[in-house]
C-alpha positions as CSV (number, residue, x, y, z in Angstrom):
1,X,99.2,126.4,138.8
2,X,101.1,128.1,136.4
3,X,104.0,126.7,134.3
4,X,106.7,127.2,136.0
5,X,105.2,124.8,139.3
6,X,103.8,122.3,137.0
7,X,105.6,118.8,137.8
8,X,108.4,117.8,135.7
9,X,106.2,114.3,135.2
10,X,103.4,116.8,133.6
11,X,105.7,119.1,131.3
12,X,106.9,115.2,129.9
13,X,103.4,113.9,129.2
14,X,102.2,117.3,127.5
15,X,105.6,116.9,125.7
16,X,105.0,113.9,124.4
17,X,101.2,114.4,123.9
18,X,102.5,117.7,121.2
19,X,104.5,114.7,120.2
20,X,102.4,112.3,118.9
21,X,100.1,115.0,117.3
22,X,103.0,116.5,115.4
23,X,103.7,112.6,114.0
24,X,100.1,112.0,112.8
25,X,99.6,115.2,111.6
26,X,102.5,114.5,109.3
27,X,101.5,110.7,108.3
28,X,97.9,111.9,107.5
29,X,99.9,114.7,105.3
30,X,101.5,112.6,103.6
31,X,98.7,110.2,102.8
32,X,96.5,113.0,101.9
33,X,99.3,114.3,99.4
34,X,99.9,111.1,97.9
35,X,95.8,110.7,97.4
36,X,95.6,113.6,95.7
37,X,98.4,113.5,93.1
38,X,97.2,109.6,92.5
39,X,93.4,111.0,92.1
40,X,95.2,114.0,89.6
41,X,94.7,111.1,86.6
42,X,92.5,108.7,86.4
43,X,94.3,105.7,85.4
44,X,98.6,106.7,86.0
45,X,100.6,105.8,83.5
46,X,103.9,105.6,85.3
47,X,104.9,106.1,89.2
48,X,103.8,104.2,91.3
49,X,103.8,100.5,92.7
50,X,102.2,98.6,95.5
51,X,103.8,96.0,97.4
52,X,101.8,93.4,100.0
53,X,103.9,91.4,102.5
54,X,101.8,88.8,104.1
55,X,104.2,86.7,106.7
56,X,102.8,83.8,108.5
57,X,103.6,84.0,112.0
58,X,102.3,80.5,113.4
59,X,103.4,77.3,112.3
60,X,99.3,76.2,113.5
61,X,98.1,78.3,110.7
62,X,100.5,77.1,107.7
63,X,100.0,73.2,109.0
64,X,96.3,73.7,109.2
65,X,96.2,75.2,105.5
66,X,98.6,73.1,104.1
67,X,97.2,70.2,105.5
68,X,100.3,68.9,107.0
69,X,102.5,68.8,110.4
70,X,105.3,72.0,109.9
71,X,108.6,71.2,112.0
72,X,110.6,74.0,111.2
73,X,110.6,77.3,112.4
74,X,110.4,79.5,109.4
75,X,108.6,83.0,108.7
76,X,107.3,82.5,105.2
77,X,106.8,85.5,103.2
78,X,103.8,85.9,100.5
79,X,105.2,89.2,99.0
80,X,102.8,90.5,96.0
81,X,103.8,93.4,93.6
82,X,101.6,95.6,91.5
83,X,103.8,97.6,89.0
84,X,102.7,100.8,87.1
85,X,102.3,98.6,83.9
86,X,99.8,96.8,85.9
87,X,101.9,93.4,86.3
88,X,101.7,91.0,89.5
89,X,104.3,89.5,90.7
90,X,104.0,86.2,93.3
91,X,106.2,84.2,95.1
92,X,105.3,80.8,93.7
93,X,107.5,79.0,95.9
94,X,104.8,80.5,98.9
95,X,103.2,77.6,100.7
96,X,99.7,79.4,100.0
97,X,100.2,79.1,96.3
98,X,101.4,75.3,96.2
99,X,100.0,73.5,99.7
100,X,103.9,72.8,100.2
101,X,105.9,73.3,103.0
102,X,109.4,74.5,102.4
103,X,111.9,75.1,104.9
104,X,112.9,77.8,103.0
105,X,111.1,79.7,100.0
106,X,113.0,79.1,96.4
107,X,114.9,82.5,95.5
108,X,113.6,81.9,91.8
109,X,109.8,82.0,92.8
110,X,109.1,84.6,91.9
111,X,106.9,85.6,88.3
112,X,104.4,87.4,86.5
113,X,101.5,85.6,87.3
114,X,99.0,88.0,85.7
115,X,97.9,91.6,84.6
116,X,95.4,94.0,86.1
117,X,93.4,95.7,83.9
118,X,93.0,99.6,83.5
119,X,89.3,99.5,84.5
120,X,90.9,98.1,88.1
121,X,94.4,100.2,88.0
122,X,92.6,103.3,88.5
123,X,91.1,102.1,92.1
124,X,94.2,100.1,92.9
125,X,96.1,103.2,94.9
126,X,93.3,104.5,96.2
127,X,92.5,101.0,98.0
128,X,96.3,100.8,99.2
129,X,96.1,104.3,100.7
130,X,92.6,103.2,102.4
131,X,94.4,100.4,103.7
132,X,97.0,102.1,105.2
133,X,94.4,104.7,106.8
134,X,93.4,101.9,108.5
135,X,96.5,100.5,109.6
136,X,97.7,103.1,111.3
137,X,95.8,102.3,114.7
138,X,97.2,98.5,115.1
139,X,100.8,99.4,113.7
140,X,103.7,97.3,115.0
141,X,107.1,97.0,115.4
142,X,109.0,94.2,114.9
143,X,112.6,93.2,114.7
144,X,114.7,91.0,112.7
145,X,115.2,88.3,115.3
146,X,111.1,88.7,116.2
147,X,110.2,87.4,112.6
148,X,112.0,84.8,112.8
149,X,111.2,83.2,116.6
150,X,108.2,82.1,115.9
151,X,107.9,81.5,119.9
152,X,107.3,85.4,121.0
153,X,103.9,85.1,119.6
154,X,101.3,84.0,122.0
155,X,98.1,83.9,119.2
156,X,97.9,82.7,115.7
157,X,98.0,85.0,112.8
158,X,100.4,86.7,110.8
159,X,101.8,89.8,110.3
160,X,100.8,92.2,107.7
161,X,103.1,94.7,105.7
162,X,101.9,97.5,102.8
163,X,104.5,99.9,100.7
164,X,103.0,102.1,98.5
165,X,105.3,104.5,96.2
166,X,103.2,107.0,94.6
167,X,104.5,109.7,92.0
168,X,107.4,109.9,94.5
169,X,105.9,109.9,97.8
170,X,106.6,106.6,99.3
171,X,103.9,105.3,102.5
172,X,104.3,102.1,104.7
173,X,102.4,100.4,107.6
174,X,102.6,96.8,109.1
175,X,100.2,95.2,111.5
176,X,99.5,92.0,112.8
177,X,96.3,90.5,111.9
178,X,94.4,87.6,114.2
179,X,93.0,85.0,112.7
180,X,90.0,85.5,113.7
181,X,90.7,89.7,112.6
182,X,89.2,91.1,109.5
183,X,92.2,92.3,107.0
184,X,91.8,96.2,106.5
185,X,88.8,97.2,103.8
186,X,91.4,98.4,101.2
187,X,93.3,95.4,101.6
188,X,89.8,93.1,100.9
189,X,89.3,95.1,97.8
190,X,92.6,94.7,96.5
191,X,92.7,91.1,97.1
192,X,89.4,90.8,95.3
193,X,90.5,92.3,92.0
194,X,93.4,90.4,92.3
195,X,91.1,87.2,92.6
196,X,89.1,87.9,89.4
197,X,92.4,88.7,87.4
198,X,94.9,85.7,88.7
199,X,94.0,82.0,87.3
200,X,92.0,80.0,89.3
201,X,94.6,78.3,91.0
202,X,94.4,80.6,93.5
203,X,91.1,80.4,94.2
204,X,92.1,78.1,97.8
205,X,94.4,81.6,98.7
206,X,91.5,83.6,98.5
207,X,89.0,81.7,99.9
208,X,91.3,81.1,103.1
209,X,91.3,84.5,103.6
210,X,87.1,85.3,102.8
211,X,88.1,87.9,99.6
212,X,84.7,88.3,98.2
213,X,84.1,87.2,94.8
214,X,83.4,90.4,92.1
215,X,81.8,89.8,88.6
216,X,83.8,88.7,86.1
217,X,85.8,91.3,83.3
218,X,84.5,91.4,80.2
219,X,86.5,90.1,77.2
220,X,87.3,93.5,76.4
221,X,88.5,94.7,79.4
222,X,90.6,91.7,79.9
223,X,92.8,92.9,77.4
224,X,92.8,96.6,78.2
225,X,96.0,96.9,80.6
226,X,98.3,99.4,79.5
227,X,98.9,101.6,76.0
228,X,101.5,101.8,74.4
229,X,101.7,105.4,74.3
230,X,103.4,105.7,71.1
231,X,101.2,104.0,68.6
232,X,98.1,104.8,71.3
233,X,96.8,101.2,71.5
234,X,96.5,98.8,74.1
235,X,99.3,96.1,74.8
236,X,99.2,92.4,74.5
237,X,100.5,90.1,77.2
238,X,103.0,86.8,75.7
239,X,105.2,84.7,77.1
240,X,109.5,86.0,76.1
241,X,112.6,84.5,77.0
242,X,114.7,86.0,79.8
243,X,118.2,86.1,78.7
244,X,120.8,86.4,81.5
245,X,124.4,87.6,80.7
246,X,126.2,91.3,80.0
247,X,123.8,92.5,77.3
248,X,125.2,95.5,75.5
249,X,122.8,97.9,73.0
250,X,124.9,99.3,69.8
251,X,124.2,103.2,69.7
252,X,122.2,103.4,66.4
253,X,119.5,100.7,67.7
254,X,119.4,101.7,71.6
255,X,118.2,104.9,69.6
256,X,115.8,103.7,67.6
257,X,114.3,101.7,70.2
258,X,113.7,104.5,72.1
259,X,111.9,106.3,69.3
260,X,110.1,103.8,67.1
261,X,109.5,100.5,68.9
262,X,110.2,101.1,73.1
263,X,107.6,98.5,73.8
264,X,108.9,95.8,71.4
265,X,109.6,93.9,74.6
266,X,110.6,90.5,73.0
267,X,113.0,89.8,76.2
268,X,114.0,90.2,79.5
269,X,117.4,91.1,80.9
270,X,117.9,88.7,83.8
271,X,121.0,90.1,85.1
272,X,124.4,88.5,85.1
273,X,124.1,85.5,87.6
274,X,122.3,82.9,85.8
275,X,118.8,81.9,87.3
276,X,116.1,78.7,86.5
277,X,113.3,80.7,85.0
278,X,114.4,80.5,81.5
279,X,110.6,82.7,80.4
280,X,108.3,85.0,81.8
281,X,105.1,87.1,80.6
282,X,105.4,90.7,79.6
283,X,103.4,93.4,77.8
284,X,104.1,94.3,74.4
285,X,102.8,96.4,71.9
286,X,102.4,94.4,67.9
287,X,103.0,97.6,66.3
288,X,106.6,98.0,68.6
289,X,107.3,94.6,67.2
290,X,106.2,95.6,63.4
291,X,108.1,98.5,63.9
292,X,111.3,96.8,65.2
293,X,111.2,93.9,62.2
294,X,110.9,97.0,59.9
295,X,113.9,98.7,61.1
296,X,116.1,95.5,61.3
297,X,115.2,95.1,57.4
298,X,116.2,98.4,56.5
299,X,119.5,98.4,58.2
300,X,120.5,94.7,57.6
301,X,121.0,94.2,60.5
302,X,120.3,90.3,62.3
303,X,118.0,90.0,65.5
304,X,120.6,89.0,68.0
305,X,121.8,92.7,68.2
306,X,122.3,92.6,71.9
307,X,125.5,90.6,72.3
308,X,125.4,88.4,75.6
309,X,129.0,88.2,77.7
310,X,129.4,86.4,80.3
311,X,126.9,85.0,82.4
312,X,126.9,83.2,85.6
């Protein structure tokens, strides 16, 4: 049978079969590009982020975690970011974090809970990408109004989302996971260096989900995050106010910041509409800070050089 007798219902499914090949040609591409510019460095300095969305899909699950009866109908979302400057972010408000119910999760949960070190940054892309190898089979689809009905699911679980932006390539899979379903390999290993770097308040998070346990850092490498490339030595993390309002740099000292002390860090910019957090942790470098003291002494000028307008 040559082409031109072959049933229209044929010429489709070969269509469609090119189709498909085409699509995961180009996804394993792109992974396979964005694995090798992250394995390029060792441990990346700038570039890339990794976000985990974990959403609870059954009301059975978050009752029978928290302990208590849920009656409303609400997805929660346990969204976890891991910066280039090795920060984690949490939702704190996330019933897996406080054994709370909400009916809907505070907007000013989220914070800094914690730093990975470089001895775990330079595996933590790698993982991601793994995970999203491994996603690719039981990817899903789901709307806006699916999220939020709890009532089209038929199975307790919940559903499972990774973005990954890597030196400007940007991957991103979603599955749903069973509870009775293992979580992807990469996913277990980045939830278990997140377990031996986040305070042992978490400790009921990652035992609900069986993370294994891995040894703990050493003293040193606890406080080997990031360098400040500058002065070529490794940051501290502290607790700094965040200070919401217009804030405006003068010329001369935007300057110098960027030359003599750009990891002086001693406050965050919380935007114009005025939140609860009133501190949050960030990395700084003591020499930035030294630098910064220095520079305000020679130029007589106060600390309070960022004037604040406004503020909501």
């Amino acid at each position: 049978m040559d082409d031109r007798t072959k049933p229209p219902l044929c010429k489709s499914a070969i269509a469609a079969w090119v189709l498909f090949c085409v699509s995961f040609v180009n996804i394993v591409t792109d992974i396979c590009q964005a694995r090798v510019k992250y394995y390029e460095t060792l441990y990346p300095q700038d570039g890339w982020t990794v976000s985990i969305i974990f959403s609870f899909i059954s009301n059975d699950i978050l009752a029978e975690y928290t302990g208590k009866e849920v009656s409303e109908s609400w997805n929660y979302p346990q969204i976890i970011y891991i910066r280039d400057d090795g920060s984690i972010s949490l939702d704190m408000a996330h019933p897996f974090i406080s054994k709370q119910s909400f009916f809907q999760p505070s907007v000013d949960g989220f914070s800094t809970v914690g730093f990975i070190t470089a001895v775990d940054q330079s595996s933590i892309c790698g993982y991601a990408i793994d995970a999203l190898c491994s996603m690719i089979d039981c990817t899903s689809t789901f709307t806006d109004n699916d999220c939020n009905d709890l009532s089209v699911f038929d199975k307790k679980g919940y559903e499972l989302s990774i973005h990954l932006a890597a030196y400007g390539i940007k991957i991103e899979g979603d599955c749903y996971i069973d509870k009775g379903q293992p979580l992807p390999d990469g996913i277990k290993k980045i939830f278990s260096i997140l377990r031996r770097t986040l305070p042992p308040s978490y400790e009921d998070y990652f035992n609900y989900l069986n993370i294994p346990v891995m040894s703990p850092l050493t003293e040193k490498e606890r406080k080997e995050i990031k360098k400040c490339l500058l002065h070529n030595r490794w940051m501290e993390a502290g607790d700094v106010p965040i200070i919401y309002g217009l804030l405006i740099s003068e010329e001369d000292y935007a300057k110098a910041e960027a030359l003599q002390f750009p990891n002086d860090n001693s406050m965050i910019c919380g935007g114009c509409v005025k939140g609860n957090k009133t501190h949050d942790l960030v990395l700084y470098c003591p020499d930035c800070r030294q630098a910064k003291a220095q520079w305000l002494k020679e130029n007589n000028r106060k600390e309070e050089i960022m004037p604040q307008e406004g503020g909501l």
